[in-house]
Kinemage of the C-alpha trace (Angstrom):
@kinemage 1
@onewidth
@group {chain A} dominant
@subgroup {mainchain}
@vectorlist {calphas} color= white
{ca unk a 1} P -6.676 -7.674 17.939
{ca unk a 2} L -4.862 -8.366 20.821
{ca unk a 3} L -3.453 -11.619 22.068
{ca unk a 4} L -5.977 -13.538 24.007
{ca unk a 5} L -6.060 -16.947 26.197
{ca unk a 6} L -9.859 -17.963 26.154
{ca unk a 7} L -11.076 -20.963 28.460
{ca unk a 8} L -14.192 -21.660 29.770
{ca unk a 9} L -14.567 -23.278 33.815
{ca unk a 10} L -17.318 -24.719 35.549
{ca unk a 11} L -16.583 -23.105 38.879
{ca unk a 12} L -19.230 -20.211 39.826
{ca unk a 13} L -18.988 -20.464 43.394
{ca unk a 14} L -15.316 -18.763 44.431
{ca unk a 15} L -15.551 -15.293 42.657
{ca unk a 16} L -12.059 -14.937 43.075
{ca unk a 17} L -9.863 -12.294 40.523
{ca unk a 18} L -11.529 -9.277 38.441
{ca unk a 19} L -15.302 -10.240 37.351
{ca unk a 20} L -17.671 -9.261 34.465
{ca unk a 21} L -21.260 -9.954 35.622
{ca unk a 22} L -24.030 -9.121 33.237
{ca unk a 23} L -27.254 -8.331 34.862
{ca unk a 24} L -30.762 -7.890 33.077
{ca unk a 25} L -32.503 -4.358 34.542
{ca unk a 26} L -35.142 -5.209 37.753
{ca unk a 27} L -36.128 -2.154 39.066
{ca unk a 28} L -36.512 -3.906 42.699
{ca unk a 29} L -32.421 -4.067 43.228
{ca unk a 30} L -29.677 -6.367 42.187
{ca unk a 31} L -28.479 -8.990 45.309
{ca unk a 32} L -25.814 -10.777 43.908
{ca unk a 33} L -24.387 -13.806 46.874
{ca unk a 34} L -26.821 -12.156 49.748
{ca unk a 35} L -24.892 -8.328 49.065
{ca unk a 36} L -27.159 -5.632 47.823
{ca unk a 37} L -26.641 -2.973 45.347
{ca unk a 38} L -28.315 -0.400 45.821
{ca unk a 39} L -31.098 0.625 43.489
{ca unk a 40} L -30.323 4.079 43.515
{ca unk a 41} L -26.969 3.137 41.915
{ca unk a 42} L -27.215 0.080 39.816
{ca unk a 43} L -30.441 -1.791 38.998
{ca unk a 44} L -29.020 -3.302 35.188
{ca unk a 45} L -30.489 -0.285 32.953
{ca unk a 46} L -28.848 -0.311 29.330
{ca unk a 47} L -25.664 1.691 29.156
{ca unk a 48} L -24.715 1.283 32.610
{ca unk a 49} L -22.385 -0.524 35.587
{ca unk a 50} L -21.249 -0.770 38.916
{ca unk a 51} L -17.740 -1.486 40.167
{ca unk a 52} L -17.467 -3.209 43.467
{ca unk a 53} L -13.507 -3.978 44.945
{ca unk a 54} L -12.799 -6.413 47.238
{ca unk a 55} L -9.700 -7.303 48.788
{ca unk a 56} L -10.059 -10.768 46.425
{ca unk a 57} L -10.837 -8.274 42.949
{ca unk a 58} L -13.186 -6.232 41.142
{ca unk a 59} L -16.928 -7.355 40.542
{ca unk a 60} L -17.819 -5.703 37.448
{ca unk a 61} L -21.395 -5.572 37.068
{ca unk a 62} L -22.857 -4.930 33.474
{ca unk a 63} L -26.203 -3.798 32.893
{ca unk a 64} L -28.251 -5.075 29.683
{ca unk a 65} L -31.496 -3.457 29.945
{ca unk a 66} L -34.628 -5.069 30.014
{ca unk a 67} L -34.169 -7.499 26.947
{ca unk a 68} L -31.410 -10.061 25.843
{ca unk a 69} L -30.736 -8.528 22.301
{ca unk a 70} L -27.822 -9.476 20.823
{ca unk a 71} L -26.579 -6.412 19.343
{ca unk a 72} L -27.266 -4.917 22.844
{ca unk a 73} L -24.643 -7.087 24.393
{ca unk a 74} L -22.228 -6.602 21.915
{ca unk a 75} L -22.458 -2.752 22.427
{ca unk a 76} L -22.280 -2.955 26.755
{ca unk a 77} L -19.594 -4.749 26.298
{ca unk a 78} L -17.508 -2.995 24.236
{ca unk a 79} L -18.015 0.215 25.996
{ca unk a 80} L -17.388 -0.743 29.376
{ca unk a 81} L -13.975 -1.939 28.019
{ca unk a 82} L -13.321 0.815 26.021
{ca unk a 83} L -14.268 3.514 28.568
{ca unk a 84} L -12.630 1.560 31.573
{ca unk a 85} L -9.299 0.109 30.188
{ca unk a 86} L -7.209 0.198 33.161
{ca unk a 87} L -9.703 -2.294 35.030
{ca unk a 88} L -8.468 -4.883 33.162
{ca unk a 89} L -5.334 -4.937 32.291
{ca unk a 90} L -4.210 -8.601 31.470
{ca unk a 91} L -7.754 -10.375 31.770
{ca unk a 92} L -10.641 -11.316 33.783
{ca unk a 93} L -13.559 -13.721 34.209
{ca unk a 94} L -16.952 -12.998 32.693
{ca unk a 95} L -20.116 -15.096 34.352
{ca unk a 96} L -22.107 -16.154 31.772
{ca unk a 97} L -25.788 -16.004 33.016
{ca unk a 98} L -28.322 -18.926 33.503
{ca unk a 99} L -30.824 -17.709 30.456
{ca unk a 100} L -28.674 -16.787 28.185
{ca unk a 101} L -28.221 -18.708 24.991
{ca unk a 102} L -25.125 -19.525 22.927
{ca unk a 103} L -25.954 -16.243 20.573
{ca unk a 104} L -26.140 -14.089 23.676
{ca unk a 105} L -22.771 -15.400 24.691
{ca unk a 106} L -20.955 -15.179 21.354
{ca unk a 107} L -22.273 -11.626 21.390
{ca unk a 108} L -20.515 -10.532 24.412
{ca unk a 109} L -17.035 -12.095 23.084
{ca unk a 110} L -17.472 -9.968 20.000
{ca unk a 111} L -18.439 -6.733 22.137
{ca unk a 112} L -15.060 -7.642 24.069
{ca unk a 113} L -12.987 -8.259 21.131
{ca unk a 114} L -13.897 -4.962 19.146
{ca unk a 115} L -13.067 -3.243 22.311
{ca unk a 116} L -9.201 -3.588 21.135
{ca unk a 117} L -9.634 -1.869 18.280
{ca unk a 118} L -8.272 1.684 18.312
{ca unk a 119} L -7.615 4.845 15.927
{ca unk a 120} L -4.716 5.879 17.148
{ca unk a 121} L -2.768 4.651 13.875
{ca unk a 122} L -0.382 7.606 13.655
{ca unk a 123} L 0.018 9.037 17.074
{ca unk a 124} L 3.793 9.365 18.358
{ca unk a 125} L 1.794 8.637 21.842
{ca unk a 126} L -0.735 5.475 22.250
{ca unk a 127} L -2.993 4.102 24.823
{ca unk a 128} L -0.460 1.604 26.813
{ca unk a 129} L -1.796 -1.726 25.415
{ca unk a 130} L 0.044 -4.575 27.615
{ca unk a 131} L 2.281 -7.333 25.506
{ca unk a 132} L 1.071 -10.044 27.221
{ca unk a 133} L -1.586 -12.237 26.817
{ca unk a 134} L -5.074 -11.053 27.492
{ca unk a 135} L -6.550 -13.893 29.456
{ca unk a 136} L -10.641 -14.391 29.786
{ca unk a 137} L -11.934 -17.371 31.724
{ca unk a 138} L -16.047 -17.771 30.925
{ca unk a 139} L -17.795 -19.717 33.769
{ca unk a 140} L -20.907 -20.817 31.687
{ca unk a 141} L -22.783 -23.648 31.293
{ca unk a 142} L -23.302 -23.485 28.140
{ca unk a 143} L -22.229 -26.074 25.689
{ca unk a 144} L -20.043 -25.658 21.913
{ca unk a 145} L -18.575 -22.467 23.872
{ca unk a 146} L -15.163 -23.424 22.353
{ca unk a 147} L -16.542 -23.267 18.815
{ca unk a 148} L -18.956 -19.908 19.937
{ca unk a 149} L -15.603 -18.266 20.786
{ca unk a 150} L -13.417 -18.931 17.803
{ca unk a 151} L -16.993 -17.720 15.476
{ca unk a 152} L -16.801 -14.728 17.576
{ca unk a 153} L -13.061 -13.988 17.439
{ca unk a 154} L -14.057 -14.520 13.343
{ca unk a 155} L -16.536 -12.098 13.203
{ca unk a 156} L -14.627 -9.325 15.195
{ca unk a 157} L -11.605 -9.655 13.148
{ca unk a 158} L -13.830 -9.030 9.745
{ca unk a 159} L -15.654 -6.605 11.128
{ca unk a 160} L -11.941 -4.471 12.956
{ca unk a 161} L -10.820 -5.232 9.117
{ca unk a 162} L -13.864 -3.137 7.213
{ca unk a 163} L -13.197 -0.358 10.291
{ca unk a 164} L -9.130 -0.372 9.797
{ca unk a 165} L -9.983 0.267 5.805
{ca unk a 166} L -12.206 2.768 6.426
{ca unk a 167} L -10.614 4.626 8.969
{ca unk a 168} L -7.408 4.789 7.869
{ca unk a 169} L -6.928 8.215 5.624
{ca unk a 170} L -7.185 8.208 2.313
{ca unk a 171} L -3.440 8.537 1.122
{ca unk a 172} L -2.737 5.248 3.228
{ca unk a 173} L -6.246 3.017 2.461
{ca unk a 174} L -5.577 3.532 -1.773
{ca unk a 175} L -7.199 1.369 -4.494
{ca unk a 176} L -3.699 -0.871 -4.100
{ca unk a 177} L -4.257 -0.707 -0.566
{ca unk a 178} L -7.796 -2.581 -1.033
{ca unk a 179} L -5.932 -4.891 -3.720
{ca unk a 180} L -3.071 -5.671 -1.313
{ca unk a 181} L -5.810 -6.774 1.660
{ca unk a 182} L -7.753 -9.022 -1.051
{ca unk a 183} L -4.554 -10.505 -2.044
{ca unk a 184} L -3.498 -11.668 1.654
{ca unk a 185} L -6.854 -13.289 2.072
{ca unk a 186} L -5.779 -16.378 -0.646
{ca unk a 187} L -3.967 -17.138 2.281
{ca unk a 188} L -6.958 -19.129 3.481
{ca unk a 189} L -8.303 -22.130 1.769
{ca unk a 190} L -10.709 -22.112 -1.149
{ca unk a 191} L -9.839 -18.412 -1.943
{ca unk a 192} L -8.719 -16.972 -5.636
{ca unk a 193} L -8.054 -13.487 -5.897
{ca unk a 194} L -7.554 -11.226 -9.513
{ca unk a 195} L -6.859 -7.834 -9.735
{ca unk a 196} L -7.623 -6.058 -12.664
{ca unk a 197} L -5.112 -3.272 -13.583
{ca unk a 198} L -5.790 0.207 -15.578
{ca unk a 199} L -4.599 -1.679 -18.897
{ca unk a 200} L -6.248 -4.529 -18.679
{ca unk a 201} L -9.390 -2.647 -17.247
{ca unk a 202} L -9.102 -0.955 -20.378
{ca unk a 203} L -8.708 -3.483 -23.147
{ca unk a 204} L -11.627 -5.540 -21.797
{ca unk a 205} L -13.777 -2.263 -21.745
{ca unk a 206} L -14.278 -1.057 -18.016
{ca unk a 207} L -14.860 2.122 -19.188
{ca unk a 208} L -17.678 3.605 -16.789
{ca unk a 209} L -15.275 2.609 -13.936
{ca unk a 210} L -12.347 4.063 -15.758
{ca unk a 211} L -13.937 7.244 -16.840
{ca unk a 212} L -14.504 7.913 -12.998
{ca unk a 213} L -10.659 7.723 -12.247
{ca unk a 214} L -9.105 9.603 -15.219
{ca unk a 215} L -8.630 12.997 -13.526
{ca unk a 216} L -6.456 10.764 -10.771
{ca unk a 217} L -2.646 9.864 -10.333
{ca unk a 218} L -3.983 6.982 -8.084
{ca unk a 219} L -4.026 3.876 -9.854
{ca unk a 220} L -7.169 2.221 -10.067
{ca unk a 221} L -7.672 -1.401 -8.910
{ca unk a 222} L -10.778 -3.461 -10.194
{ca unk a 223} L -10.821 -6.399 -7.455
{ca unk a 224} L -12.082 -9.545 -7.557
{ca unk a 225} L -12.184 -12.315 -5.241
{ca unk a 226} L -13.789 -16.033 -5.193
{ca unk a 227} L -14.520 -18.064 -2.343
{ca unk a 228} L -15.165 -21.082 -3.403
{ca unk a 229} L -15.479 -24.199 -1.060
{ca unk a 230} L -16.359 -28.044 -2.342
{ca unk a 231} L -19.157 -28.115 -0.666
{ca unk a 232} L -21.248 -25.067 -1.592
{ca unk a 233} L -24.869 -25.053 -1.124
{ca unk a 234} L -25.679 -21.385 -2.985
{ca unk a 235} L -23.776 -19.269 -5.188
{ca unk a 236} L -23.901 -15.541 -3.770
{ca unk a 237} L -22.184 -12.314 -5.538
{ca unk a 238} L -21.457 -9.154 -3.991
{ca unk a 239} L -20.187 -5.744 -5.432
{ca unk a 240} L -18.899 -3.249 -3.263
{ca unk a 241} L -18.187 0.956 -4.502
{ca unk a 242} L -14.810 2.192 -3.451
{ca unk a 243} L -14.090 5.369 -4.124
{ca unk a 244} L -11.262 5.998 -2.013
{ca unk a 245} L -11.694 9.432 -1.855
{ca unk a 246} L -14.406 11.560 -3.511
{ca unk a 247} L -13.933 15.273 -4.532
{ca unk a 248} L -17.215 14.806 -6.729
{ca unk a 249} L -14.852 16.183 -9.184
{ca unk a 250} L -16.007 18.858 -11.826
{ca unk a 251} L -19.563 18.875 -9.725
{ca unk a 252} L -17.134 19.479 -6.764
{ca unk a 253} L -18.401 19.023 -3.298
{ca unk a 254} L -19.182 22.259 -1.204
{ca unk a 255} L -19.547 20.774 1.958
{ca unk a 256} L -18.825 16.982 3.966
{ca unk a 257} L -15.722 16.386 1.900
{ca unk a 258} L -13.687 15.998 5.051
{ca unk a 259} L -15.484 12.607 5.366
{ca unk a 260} L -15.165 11.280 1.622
{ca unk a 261} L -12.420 8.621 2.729
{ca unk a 262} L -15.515 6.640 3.768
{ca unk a 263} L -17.132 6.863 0.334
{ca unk a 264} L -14.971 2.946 -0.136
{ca unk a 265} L -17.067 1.249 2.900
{ca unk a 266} L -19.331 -0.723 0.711
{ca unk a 267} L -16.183 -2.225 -1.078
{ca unk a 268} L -14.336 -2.814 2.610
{ca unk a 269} L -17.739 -4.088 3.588
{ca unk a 270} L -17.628 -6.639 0.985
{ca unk a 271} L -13.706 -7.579 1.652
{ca unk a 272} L -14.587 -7.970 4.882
{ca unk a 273} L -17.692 -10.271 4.096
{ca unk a 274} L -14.913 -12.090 2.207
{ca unk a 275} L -12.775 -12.453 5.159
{ca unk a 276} L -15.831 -13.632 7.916
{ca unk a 277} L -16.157 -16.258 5.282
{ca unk a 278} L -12.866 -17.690 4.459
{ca unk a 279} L -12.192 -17.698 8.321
{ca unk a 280} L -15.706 -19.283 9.036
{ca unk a 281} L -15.069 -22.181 6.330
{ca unk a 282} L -18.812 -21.344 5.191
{ca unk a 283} L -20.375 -24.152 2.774
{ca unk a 284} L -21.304 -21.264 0.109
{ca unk a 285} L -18.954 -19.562 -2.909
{ca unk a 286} L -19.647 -16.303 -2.573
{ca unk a 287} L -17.883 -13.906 -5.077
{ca unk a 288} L -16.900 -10.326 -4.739
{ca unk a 289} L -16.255 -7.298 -7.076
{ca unk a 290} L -15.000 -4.120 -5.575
{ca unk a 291} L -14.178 -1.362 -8.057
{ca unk a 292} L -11.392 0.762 -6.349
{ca unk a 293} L -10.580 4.118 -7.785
{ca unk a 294} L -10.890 7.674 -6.618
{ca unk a 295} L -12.522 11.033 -8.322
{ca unk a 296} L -10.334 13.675 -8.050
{ca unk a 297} L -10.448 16.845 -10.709
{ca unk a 298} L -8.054 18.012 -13.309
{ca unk a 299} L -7.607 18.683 -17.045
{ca unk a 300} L -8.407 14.767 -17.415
{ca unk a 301} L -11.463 14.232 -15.329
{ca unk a 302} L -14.384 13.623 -16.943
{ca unk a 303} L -16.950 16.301 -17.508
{ca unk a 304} L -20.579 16.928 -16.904
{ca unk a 305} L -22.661 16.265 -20.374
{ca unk a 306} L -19.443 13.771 -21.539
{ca unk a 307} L -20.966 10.320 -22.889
{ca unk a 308} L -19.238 6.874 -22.269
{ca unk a 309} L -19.863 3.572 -22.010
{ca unk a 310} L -19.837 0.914 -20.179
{ca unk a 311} L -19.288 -2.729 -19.897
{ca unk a 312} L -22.525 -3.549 -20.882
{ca unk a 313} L -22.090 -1.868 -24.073
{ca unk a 314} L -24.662 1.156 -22.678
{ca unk a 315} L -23.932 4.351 -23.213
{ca unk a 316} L -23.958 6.739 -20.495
{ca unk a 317} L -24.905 10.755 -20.139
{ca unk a 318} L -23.001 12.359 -17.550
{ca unk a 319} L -25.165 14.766 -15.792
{ca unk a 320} L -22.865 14.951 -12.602
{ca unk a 321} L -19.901 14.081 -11.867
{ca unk a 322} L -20.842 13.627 -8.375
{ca unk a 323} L -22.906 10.475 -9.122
{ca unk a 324} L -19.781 8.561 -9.707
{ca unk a 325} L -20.229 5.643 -7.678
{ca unk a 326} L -23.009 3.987 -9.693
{ca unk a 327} L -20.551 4.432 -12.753
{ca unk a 328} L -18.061 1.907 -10.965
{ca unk a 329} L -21.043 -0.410 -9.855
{ca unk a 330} L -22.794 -0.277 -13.125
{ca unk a 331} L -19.035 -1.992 -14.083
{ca unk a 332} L -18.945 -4.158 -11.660
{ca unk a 333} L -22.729 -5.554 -11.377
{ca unk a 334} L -22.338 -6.611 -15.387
{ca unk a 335} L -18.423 -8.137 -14.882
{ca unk a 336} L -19.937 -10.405 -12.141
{ca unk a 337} L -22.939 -11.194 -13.941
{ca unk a 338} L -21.080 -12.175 -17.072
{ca unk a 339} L -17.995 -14.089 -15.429
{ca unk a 340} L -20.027 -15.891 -12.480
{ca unk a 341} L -24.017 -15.714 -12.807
{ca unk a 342} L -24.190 -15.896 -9.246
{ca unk a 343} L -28.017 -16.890 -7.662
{ca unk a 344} L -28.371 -14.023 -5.873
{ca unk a 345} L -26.582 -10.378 -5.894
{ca unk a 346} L -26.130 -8.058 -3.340
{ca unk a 347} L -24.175 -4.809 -3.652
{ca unk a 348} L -23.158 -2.431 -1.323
{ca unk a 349} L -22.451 1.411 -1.603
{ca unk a 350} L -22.266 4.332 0.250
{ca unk a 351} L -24.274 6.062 -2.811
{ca unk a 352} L -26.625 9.063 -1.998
{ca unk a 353} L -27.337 11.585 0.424
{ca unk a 354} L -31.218 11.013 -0.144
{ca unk a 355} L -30.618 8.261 1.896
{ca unk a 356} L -28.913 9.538 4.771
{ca unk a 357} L -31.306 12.973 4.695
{ca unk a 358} L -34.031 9.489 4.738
{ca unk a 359} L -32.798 7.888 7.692
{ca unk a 360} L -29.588 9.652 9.107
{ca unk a 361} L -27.445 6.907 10.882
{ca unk a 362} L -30.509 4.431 11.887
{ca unk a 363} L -30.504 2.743 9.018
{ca unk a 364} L -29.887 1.684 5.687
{ca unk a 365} L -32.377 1.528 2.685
{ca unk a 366} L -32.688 -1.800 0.496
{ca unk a 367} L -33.935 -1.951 -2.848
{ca unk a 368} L -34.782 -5.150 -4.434
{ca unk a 369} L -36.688 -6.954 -6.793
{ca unk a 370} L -36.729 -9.872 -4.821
{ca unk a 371} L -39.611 -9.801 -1.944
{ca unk a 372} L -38.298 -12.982 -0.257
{ca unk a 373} L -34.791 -11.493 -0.503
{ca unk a 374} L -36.711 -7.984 0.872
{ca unk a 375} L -38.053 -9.871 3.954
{ca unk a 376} L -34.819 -12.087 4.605
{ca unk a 377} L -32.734 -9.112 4.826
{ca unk a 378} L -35.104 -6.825 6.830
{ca unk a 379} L -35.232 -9.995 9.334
{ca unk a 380} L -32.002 -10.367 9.728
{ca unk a 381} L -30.923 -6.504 10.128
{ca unk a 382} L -33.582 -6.558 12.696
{ca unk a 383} L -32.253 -9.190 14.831
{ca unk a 384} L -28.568 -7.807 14.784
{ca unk a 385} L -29.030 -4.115 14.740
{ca unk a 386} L -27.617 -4.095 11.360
{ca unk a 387} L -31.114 -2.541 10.162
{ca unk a 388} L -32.687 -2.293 6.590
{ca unk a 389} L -35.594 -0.388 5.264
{ca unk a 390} L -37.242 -1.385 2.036
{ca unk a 391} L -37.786 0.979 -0.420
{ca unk a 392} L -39.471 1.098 -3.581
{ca unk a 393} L -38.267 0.528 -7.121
{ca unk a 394} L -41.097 2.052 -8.990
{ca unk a 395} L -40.919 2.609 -13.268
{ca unk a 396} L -42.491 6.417 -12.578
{ca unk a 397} L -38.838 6.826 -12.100
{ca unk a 398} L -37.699 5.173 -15.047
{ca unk a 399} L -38.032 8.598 -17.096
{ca unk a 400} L -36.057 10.144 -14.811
{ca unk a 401} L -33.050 8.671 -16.137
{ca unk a 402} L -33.760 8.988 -20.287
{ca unk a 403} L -31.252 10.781 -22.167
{ca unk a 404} L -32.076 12.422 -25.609
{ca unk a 405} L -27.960 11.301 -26.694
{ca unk a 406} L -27.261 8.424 -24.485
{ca unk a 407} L -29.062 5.331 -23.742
{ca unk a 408} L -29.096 6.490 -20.369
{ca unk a 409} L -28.230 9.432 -18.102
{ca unk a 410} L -26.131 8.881 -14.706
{ca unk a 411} L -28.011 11.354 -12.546
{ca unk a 412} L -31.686 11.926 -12.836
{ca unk a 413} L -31.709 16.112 -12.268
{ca unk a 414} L -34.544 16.009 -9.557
{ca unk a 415} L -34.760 17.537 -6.159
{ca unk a 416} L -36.515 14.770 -4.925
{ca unk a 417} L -35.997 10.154 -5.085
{ca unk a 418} L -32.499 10.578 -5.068
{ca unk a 419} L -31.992 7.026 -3.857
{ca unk a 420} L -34.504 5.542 -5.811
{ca unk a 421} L -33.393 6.799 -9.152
{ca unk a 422} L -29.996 5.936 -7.873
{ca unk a 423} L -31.147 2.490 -7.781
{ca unk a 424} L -32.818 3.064 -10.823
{ca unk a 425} L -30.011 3.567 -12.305
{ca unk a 426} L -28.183 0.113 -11.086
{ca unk a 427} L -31.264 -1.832 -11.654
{ca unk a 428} L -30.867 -0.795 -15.425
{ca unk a 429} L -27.168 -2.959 -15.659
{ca unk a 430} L -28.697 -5.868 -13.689
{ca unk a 431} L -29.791 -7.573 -16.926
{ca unk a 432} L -32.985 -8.652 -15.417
{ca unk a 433} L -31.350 -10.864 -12.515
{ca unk a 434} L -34.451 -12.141 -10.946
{ca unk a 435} L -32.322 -11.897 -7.225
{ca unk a 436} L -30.559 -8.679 -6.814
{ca unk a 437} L -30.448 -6.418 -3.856
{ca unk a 438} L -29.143 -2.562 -3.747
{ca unk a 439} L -28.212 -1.588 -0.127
{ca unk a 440} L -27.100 2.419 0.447
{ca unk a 441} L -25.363 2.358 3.664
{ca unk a 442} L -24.282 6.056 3.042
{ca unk a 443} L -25.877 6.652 6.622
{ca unk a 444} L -24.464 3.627 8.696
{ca unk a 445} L -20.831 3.153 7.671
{ca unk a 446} L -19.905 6.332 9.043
{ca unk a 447} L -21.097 7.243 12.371
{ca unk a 448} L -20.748 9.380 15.469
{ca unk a 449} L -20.581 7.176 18.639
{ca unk a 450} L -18.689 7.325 21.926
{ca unk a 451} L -15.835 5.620 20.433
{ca unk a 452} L -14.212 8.490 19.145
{ca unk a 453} L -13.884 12.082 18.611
{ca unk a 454} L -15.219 12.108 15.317
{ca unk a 455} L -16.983 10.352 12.646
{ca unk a 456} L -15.647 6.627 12.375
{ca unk a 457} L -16.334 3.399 10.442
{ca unk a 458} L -19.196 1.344 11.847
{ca unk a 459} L -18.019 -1.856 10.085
{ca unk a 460} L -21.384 -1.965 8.850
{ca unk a 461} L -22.604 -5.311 6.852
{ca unk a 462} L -20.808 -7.830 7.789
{ca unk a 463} L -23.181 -8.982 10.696
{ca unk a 464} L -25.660 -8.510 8.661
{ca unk a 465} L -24.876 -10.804 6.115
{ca unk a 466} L -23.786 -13.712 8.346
{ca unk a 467} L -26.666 -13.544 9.939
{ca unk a 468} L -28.741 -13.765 6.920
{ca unk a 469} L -26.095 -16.320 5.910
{ca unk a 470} L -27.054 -18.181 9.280
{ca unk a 471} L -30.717 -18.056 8.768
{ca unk a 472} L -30.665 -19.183 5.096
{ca unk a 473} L -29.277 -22.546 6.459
């Protein structure tokens, strides 16, 4: 992110310098200090603003539409200062309005700070982005804006993280790439980080997440990292798939493998759930597994109607290659069950295309076996714009899954419920955990928006989880 110098003032009254004035939609005209704008050009709709110079500045005004959602906010914001960078070049003031609450407020910071992030990684010619300080003043009344700014600035910098590690291509953001980013974050207090090389992965019996990788030069990286403050009121675990780039090997992919460096968000999702909560100091352990390996194809890649096991000890029939990622989870849900028992477990994946056929980039679809778990999350997506559907985990897919050589088959054959066997298929390694959540975010982690070209990362999850976090108390 860039450098910024955030203070907050008192003093409304002498609009002097560039302004940022939010302004909820009235359909009778914004007056704003006895001058009127007029309705044909500005009246605060969603999506929209008015620039009006002076000889003392600009007067930026923002429209948010007809209702303070927080999500909202973060999304004006960031697009008026992505689309208009020159306007501000080293700063400006932002008045906070009189009904807006400290949520709205921490909102807009993160809107503004997410507006620095760029993908521009390799060009020999970039957006001029000034070297000095980036200074905001916030005239609000509001009190614990200090602390509101330092959560948002916290919450940016996870979320610009889980972007940066998806967007980056996929001979840069490798499994040691992933490895090297969980590593930097024992830089923070209460944080312990292990990574689990192809040896060791071996000789403790990884072998569903190794039998995914064996066609690939790329070394494989099973990561795992612990948070874990005095103080913690819960124990949460999280897995996140990270196939760093997906041919779908032997079962090869005929179409959308352009985009298969995005097939790791869940695990960058997780990372960067890691991150929000070593910077936020949060008062629960939360510990993450992130298998990180790609699928590529040659004379060693696994085959379709192989069998192999797992670290569970099940034996698995492989009916396509392309359902990989469930391989690595399957791994990873029993590792953190058996080293950690956390009290709940929540993994993330970009896992099926049933999904995303299901619900395209709206949302993502939860399974659980938890309904207070099912209605915590849903709430929570809700209120950020992080959304989650529940879906069901019904045993008339069970069958789907039985293997006449294995004790169970990867890939259930049907043209129908791929995301539900999918799940299916995970619930099977969850040993019965009476708390465990499934979320396929195959739709939502990698979007088309107006802040790009092309398909980019979303940073999808990590708002969703601290504010879950937040309501969980």
């Amino acid at each position: 992110m860039k450098n910024y110098q955030i203070s907050v003032i008192k003093d409304k009254n002498t609009l002097q310098g560039d302004w940022i004035i939010p302004e909820m939609e009235n359909e009778n005209g914004i007056n704003y200090l006895g001058q009127d704008i007029p309705k044909e050009v500005f009246i605060g709709k969603k999506g929209t603003h008015f620039l009006q110079t002076s000889e003392h500045g600009k007067w930026v005004f923002l429209g948010i539409g007809t209702t303070l959602m927080c999500n909202e906010i973060t999304l004006a914001f960031r697009s008026l200062l992505h689309q208009n960078k020159a306007w501000f070049t080293n700063g400006f003031h932002l008045l906070v309005p009189k009904n807006w609450m400290e949520e709205h407020l921490e909102a807009a910071l993160v809107g503004i700070f997410l507006a620095s992030y760029q993908l521009n990684f390799y060009k020999k010619k970039k957006d001029v982005v000034s070297e000095n300080t980036f200074v905001i003043q916030i005239a609000t009344d509001l009190n614990n804006s200090e602390e509101l700014i330092l959560k948002a600035k916290h919450l940016a910098q996870a979320q610009i993280s889980v972007m940066r590690m998806v967007d980056l291509p996929p001979n840069e953001a490798t499994p040691t790439y992933l490895a090297n980013f969980a590593v930097s974050l024992t830089q923070h207090p209460n944080i312990t980080t292990k990574i689990i090389g192809k040896e060791e992965a071996k000789s403790i019996g990884l072998h569903a997440f190794l039998s995914v990788c064996q066609g690939s030069e790329e070394a494989p990286k099973f990561i795992v990292v612990d948070y874990h403050p005095s103080n913690a009121k819960k124990h949460i675990g999280l897995v996140g798939k990270a196939i760093t780039f997906d041919t779908g090997g032997y079962n090869i992919k005929t179409q959308g493998m352009y985009y298969m460096k995005c097939d790791m968000a869940g695990g960058a999702a997780v990372l960067g759930i890691m991150e929000w909560a070593a910077l936020q100091q949060l008062s629960y352990r939360i510990t993450a597994v992130v298998p990180a390996c790609d699928s590529m194809v040659d004379q060693k890649a696994y085959k379709p109607s192989d069998v192999i096991s797992s670290y569970a000890g099940h034996s698995i029939e492989i009916t396509d290659t392309d359902a990989e990622g469930r391989l690595i989870l399957a791994d990873g849900i029993t590792y953190l069950l058996r080293h950690f028992q956390p009290e709940i477990m929540i993994d993330f994946a970009t896992l099926t295309g049933s999904t995303v056929a299901t619900f395209g980039s709206v949302c993502a679809a939860l399974f659980t076996n938890n309904e207070s778990l099912q209605q915590q999350l849903f709430t929570a997506g809700q209120q950020v714009g992080e959304k989650v559907w529940p879906m069901p985990l019904w045993n008339d897919f069970d069958s789907h899954l039985e293997s006449d050589v294995a004790d169970v088959k990867n890939y259930s054959q049907k043209p129908f419920g791929g995301a539900i066997s999918a799940a299916k298929f995970l619930e099977y390694f969850t040993e019965n955990h009476p708390s465990w959540v499934h979320i396929d975010i195959a739709g939502v982690a990698f979007v088309d928006d107006a802040f790009a070209k092309g398909k980019h990362a979303s940073g999808y999850g990590v708002t969703l989880v601290k504010q879950w976090l937040q309501e969980l108390g």
